[in-house]
LOZA-296248 format. One record per atom (N, C-alpha, C): residue number from 1; residue in one letter; atom name; x, y, z. Coordinates in nm, 4 decimals, padded with zeros to 6 digits. Layout:
// LOZA-296248
ATOM,NUM,a,CA,X,Y,Z
...
// end
This chain:
// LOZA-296248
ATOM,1,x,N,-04.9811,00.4311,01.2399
ATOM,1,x,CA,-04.9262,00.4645,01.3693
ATOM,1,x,C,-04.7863,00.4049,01.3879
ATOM,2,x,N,-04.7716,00.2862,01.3313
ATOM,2,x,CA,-04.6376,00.2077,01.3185
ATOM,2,x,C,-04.4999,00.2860,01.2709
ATOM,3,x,N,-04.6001,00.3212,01.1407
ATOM,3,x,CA,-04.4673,00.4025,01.0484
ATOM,3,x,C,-04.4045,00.5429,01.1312
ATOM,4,x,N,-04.5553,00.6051,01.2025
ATOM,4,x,CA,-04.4826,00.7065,01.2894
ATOM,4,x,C,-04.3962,00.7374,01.4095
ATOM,5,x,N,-04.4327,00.6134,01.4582
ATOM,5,x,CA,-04.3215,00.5714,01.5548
ATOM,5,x,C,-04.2026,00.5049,01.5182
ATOM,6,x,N,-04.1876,00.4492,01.4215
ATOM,6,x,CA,-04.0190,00.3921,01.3484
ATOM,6,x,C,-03.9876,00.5335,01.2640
ATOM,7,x,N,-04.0763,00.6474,01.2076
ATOM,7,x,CA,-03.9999,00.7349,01.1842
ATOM,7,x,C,-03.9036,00.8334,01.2517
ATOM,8,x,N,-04.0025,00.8459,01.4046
ATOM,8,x,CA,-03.9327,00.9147,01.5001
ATOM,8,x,C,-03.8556,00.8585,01.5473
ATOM,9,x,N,-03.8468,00.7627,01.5868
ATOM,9,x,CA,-03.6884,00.6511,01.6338
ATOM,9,x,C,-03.6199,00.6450,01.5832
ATOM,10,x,N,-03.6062,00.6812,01.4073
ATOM,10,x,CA,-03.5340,00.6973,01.3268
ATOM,10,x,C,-03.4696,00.8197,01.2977
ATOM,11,x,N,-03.5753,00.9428,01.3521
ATOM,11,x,CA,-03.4835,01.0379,01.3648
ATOM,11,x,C,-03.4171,01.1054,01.4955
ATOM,12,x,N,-03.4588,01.0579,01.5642
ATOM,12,x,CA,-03.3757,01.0647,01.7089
ATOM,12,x,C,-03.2670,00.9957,01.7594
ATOM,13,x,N,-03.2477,00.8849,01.6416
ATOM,13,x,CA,-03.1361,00.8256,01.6559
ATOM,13,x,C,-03.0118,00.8920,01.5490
ATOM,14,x,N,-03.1099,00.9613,01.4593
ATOM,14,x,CA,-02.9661,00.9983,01.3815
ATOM,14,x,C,-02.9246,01.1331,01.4579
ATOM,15,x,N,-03.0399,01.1811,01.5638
ATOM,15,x,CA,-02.9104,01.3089,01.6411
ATOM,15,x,C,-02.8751,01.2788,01.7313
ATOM,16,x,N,-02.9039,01.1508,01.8157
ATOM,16,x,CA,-02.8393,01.1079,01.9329
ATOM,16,x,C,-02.7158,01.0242,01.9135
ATOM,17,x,N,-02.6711,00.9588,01.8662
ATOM,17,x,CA,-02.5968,00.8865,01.8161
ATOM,17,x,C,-02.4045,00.9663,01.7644
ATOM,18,x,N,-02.4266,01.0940,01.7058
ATOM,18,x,CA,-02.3326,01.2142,01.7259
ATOM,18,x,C,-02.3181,01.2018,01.8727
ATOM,19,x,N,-02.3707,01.2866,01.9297
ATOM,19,x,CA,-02.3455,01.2934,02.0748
ATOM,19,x,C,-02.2373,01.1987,02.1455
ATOM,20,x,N,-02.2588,01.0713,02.1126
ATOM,20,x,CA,-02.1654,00.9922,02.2102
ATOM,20,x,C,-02.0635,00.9096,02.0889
ATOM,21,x,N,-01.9963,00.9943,01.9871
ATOM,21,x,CA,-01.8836,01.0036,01.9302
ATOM,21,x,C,-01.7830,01.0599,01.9812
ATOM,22,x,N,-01.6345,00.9692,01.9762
ATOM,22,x,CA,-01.5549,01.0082,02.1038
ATOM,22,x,C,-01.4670,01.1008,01.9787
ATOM,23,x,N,-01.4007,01.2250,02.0697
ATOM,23,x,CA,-01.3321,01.3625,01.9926
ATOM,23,x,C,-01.2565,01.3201,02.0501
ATOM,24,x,N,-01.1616,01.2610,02.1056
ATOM,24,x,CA,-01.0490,01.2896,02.1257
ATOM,24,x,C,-01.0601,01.3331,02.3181
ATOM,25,x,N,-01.2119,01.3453,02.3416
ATOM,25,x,CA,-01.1650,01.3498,02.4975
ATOM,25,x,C,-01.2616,01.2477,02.5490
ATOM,26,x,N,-01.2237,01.2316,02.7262
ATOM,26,x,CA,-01.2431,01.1516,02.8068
ATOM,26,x,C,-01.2814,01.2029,02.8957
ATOM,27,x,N,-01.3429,01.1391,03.0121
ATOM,27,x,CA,-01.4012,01.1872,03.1500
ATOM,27,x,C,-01.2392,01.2400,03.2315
ATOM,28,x,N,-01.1438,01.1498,03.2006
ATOM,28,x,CA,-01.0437,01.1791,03.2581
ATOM,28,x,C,-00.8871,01.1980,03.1276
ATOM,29,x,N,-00.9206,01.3306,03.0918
ATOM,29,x,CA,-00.8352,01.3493,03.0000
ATOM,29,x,C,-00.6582,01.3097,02.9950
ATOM,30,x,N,-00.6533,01.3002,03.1670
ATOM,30,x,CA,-00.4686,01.3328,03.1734
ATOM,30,x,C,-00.4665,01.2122,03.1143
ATOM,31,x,N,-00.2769,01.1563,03.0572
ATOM,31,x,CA,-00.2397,01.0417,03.0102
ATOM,31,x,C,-00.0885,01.1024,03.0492
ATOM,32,x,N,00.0002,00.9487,03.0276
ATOM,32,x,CA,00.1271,00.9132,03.1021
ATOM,32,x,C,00.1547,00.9565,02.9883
ATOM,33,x,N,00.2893,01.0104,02.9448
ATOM,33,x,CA,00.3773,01.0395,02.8320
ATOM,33,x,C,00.4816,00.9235,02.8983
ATOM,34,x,N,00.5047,00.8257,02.8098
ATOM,34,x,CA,00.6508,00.7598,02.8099
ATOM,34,x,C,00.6817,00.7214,02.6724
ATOM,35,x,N,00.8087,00.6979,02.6743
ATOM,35,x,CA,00.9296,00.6906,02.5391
ATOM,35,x,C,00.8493,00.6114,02.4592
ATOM,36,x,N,00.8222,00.6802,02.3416
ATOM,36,x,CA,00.7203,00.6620,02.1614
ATOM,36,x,C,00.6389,00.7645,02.1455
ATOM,37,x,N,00.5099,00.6516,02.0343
ATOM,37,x,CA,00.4423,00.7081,02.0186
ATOM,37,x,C,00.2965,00.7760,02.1153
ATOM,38,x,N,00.2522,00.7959,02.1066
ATOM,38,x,CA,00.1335,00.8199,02.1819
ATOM,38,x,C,-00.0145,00.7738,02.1023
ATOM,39,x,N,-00.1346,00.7305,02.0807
ATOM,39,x,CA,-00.1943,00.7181,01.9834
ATOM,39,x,C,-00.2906,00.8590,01.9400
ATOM,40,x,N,-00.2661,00.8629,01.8421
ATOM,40,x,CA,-00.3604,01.0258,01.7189
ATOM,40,x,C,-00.5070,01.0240,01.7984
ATOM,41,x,N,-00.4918,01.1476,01.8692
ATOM,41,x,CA,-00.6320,01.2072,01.8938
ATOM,41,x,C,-00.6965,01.3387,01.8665
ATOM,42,x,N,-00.7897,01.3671,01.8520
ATOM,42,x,CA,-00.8546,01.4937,01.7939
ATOM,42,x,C,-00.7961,01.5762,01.9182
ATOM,43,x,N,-00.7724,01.7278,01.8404
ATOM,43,x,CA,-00.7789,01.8138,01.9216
ATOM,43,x,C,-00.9068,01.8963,01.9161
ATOM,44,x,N,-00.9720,01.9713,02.0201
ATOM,44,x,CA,-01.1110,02.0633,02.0070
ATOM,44,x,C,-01.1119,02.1258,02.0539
ATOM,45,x,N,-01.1350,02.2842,02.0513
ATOM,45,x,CA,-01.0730,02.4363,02.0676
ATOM,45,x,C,-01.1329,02.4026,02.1979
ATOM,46,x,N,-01.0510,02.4766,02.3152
ATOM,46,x,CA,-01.1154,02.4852,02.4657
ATOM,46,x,C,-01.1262,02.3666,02.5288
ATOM,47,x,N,-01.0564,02.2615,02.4772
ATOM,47,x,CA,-01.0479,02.1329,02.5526
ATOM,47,x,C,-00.8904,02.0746,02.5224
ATOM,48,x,N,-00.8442,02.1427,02.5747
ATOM,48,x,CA,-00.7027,02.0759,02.5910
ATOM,48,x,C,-00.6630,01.9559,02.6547
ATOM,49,x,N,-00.5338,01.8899,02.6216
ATOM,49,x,CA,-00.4644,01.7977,02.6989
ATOM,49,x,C,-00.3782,01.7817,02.7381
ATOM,50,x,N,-00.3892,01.6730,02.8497
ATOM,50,x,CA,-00.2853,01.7682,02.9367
ATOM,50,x,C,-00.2415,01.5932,02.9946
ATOM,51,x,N,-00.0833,01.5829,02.9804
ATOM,51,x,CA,-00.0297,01.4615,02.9754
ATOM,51,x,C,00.1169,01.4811,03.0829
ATOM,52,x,N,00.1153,01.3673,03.1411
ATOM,52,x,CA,00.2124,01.3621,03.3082
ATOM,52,x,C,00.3079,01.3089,03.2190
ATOM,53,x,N,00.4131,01.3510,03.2845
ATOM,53,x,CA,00.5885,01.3176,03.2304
ATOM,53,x,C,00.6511,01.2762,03.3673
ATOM,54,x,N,00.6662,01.1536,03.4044
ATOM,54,x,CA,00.7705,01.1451,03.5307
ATOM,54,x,C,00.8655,01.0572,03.5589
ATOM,55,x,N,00.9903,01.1767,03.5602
ATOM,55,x,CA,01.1064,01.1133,03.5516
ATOM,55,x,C,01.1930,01.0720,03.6741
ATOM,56,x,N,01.2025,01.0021,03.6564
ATOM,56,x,CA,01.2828,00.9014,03.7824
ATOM,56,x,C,01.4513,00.9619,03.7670
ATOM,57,x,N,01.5203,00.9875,03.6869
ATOM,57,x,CA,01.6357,01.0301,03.6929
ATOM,57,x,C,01.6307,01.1631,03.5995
ATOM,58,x,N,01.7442,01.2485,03.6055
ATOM,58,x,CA,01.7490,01.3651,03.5300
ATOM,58,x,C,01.7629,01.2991,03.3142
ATOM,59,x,N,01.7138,01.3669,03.2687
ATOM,59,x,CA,01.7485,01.3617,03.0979
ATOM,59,x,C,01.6837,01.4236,03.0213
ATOM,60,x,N,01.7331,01.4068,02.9223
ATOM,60,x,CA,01.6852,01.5296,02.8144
ATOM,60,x,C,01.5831,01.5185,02.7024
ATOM,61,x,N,01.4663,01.5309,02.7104
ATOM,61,x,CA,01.2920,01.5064,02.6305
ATOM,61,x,C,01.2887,01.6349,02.5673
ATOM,62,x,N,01.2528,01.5075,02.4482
ATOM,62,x,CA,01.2276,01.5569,02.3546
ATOM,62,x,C,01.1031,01.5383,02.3221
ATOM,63,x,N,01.0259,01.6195,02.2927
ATOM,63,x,CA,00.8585,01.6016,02.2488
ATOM,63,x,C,00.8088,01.6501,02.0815
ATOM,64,x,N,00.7724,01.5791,01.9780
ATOM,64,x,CA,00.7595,01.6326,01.9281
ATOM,64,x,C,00.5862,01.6095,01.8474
ATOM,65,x,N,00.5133,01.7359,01.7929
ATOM,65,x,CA,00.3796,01.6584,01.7737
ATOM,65,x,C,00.3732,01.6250,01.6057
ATOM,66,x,N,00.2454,01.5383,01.5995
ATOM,66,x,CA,00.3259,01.4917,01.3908
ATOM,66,x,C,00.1189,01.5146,01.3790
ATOM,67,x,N,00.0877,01.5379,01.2422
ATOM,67,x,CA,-00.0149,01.4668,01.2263
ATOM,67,x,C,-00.0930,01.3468,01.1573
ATOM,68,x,N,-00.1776,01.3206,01.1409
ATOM,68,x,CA,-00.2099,01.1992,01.0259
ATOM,68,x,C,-00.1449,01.1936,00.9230
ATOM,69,x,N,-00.0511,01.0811,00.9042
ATOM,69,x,CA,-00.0100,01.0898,00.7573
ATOM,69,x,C,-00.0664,01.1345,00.6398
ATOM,70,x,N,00.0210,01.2355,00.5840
ATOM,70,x,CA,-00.0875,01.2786,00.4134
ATOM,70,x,C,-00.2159,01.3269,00.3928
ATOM,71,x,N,-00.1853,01.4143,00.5713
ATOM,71,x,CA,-00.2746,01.5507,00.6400
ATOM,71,x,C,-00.1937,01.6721,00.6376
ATOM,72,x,N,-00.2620,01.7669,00.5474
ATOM,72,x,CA,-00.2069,01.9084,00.5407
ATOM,72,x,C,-00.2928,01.9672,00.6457
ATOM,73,x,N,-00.2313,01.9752,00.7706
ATOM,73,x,CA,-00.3062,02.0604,00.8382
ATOM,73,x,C,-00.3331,02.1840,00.8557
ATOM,74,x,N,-00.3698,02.2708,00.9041
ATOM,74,x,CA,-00.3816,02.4188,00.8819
ATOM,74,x,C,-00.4378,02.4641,01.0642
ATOM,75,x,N,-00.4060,02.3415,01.0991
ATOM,75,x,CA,-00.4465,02.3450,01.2772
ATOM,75,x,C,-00.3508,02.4293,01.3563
ATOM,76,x,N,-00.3817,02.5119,01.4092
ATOM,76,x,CA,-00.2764,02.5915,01.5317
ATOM,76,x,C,-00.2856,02.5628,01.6479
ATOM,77,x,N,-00.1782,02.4920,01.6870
ATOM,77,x,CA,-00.1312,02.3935,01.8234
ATOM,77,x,C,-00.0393,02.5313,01.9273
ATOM,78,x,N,-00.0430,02.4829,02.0485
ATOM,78,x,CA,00.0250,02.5597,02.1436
ATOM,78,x,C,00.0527,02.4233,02.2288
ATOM,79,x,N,00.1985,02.4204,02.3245
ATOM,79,x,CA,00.2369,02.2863,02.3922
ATOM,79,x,C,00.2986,02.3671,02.4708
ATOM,80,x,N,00.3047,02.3361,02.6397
ATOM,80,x,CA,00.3289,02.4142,02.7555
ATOM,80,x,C,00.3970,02.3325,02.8147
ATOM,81,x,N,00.4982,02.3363,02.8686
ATOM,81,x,CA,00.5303,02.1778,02.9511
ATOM,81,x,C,00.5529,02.3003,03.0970
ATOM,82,x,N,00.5117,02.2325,03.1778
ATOM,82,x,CA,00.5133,02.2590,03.3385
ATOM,82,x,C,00.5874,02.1870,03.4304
ATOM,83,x,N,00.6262,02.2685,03.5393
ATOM,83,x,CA,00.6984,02.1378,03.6335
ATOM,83,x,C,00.5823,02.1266,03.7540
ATOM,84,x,N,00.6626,02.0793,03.8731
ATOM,84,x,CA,00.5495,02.0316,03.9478
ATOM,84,x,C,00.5156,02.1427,04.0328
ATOM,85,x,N,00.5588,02.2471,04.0095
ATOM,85,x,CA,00.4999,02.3960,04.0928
ATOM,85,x,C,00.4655,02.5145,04.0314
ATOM,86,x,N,00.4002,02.4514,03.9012
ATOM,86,x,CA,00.3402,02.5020,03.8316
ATOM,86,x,C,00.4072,02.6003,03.7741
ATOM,87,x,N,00.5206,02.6368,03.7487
ATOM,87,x,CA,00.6273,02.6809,03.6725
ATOM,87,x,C,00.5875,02.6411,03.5007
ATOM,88,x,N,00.6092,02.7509,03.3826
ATOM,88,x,CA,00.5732,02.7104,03.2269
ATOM,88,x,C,00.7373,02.7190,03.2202
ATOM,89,x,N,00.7700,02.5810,03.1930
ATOM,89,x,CA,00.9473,02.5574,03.1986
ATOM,89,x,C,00.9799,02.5796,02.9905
ATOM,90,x,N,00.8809,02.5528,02.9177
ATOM,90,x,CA,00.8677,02.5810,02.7900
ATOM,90,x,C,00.7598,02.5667,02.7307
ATOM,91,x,N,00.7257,02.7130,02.6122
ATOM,91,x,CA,00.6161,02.6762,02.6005
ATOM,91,x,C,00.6342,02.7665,02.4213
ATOM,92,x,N,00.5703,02.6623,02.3628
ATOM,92,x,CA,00.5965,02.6551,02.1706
ATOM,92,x,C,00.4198,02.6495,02.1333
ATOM,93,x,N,00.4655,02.7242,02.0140
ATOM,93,x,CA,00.2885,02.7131,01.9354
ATOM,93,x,C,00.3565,02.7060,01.7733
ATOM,94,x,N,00.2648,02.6628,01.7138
ATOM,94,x,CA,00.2815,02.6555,01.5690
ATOM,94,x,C,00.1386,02.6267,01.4579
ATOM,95,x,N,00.1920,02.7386,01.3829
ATOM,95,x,CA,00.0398,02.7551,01.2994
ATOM,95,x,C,00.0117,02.6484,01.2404
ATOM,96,x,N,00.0968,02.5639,01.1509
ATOM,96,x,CA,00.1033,02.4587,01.1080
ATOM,96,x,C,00.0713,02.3356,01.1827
ATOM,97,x,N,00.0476,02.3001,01.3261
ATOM,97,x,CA,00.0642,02.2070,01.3891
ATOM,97,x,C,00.1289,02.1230,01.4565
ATOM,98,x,N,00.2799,02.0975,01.3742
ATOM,98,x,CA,00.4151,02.0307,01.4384
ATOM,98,x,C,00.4610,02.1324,01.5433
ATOM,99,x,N,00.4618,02.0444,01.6159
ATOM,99,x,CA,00.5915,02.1266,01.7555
ATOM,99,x,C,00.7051,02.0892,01.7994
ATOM,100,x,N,00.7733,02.0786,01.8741
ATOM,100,x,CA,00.9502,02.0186,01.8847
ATOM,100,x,C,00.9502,02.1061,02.0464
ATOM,101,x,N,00.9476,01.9769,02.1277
ATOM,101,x,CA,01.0052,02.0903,02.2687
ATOM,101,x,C,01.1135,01.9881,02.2912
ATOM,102,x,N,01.2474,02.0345,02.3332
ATOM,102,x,CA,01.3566,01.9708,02.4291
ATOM,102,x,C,01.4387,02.0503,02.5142
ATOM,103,x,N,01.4454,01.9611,02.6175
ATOM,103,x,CA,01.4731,02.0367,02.7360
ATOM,103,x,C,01.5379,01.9367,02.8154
ATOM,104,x,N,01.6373,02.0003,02.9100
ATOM,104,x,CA,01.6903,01.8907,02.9708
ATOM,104,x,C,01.6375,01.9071,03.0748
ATOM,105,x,N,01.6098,01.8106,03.1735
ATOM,105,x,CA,01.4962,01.7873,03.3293
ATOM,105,x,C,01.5601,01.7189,03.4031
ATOM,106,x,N,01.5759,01.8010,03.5236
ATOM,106,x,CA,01.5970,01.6732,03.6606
ATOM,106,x,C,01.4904,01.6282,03.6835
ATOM,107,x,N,01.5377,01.5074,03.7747
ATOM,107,x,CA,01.4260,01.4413,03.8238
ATOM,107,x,C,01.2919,01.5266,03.8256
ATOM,108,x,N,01.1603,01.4412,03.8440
ATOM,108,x,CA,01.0347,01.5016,03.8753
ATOM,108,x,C,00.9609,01.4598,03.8071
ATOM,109,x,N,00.8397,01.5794,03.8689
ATOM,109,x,CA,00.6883,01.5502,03.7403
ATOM,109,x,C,00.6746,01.6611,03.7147
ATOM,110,x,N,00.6076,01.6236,03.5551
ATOM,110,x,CA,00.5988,01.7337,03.5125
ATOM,110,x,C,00.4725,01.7306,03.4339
ATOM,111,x,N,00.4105,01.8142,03.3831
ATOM,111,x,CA,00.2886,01.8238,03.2848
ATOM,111,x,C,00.3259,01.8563,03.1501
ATOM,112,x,N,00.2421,01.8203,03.0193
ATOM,112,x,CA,00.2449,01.8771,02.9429
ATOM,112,x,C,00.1109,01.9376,02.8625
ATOM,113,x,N,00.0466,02.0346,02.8523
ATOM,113,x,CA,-00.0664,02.0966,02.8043
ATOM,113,x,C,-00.0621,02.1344,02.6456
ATOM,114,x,N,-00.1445,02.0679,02.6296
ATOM,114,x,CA,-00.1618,02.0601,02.4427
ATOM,114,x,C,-00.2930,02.1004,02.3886
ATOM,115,x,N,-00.2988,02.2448,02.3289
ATOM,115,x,CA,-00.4421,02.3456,02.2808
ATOM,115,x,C,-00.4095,02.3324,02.1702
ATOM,116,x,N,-00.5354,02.3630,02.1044
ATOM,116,x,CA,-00.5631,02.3912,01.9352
ATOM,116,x,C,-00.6546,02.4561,01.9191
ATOM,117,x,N,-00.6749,02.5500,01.8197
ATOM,117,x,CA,-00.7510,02.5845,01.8174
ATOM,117,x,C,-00.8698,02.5503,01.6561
ATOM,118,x,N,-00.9249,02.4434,01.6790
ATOM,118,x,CA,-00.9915,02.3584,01.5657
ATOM,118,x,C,-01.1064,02.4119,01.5424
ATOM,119,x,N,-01.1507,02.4314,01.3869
ATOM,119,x,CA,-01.3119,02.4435,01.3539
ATOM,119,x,C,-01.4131,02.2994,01.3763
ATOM,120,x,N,-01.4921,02.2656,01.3961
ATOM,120,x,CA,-01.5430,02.1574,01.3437
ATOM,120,x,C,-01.5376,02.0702,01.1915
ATOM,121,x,N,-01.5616,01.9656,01.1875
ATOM,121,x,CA,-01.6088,01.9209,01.0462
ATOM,121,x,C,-01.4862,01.9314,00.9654
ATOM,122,x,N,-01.4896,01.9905,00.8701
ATOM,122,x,CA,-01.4785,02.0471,00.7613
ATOM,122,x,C,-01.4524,01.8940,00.6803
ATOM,123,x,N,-01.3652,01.8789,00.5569
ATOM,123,x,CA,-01.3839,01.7647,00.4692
ATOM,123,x,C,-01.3376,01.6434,00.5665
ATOM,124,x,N,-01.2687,01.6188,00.6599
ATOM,124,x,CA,-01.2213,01.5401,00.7971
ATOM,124,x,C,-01.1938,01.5693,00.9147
ATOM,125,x,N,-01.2372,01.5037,00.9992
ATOM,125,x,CA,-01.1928,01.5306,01.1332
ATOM,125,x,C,-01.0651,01.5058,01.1017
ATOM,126,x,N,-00.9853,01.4032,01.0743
ATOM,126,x,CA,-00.8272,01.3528,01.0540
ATOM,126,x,C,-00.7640,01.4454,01.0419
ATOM,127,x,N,-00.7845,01.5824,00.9856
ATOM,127,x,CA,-00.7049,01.7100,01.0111
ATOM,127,x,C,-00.6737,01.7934,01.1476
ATOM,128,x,N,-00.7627,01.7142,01.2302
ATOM,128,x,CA,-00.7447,01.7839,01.3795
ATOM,128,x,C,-00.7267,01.6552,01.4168
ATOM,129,x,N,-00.6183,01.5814,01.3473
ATOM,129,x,CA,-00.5736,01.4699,01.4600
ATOM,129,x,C,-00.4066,01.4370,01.4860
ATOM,130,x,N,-00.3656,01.4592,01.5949
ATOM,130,x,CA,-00.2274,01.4534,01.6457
ATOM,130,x,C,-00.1921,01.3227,01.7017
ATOM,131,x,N,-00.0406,01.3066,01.6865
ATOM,131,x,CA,00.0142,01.2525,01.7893
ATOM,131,x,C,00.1158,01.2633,01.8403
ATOM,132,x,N,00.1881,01.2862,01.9794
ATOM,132,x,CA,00.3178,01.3002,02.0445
ATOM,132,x,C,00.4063,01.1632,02.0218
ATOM,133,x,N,00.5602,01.2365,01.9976
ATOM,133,x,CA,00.6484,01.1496,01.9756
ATOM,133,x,C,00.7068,01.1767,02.1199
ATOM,134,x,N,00.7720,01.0898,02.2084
ATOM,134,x,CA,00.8630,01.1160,02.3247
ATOM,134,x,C,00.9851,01.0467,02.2863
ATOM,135,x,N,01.1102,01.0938,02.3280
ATOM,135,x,CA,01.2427,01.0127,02.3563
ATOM,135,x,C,01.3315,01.1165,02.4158
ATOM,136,x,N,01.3929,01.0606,02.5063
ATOM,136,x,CA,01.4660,01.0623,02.6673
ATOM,136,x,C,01.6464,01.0265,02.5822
ATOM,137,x,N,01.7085,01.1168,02.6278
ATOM,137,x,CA,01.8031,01.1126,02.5808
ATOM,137,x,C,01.9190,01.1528,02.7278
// end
C-alpha cells in the first residue's frame, strides 16, 4: 500500500511541477523599458509583452531585440511601439527575430508590444528567448 502511494506522488509530481515553470510571463506582464539591457525572457505565441517607455523630455530610442548568445533562432517576432492614445507610431516584424525600432519622441508614454510566434519545446526553450536593448539618444 506504501509503494502505491509514493508511486502516485511520484507521478503527480512529475506533471504538476511543469505547470508552475515560469515562460517568460507574469500575473502582471507590463515592465519599465529604461536605457540597457532588459533581462532574456521566453516569448509564447498569444502572450505578448508589452513594456512602458516614459519620457520626461523629447529624444531619440532606439530599441533593438538580440537573442541568447550562440542561438540560431528561427523565431518570428513583431514589435509595435504605441503612444499614449493608442496611436501604432512604428511597427517592425522579423522572421529571424532581431528587430531595430528608432524613432524620435516627444515627451510622453508610450508602450511597446512584443509577439512571437513560438512552437513549444523543441531541442531548447533558449531559442524563444529575447532580450531588448534601449538607448536614448
Amino acid at each position: 500500500m506504501i509503494k502505491k502511494i509514493a508511486l502516485t506522488a511520484a507521478v503527480v509530481s512529475l506533471f504538476s511541477v511543469p505547470a508552475f515553470a515560469n515562460f517568460g510571463t507574469t500575473a502582471s506582464s507590463e515592465r519599465v523599458l529604461q536605457e540597457g539591457s532588459t533581462p532574456s525572457v521566453i516569448i509564447n505565441s498569444g502572450q505578448p509583452h508589452t513594456y512602458q517607455l516614459n519620457l520626461d523630455e523629447a529624444a531619440t530610442v532606439r530599441i533593438a531585440s538580440s537573442h541568447f548568445p550562440g542561438m540560431h533562432s528561427i523565431l518570428p517576432m513583431k514589435a509595435e511601439l504605441i503612444d499614449a492614445q493608442g496611436n501604432t507610431l512604428s511597427q517592425v516584424r522579423s522572421s529571424g527575430g532581431d528587430f531595430e525600432i528608432r524613432e524620435a519622441l516627444p515627451a510622453g508614454q508610450y508602450s511597446l508590444v512584443v509577439s512571437g510566434n513560438s512552437a513549444p519545446g523543441g531541442e531548447s526553450w533558449d531559442a524563444h528567448r529575447y532580450s531588448l536593448h534601449v538607448a536614448f539618444e
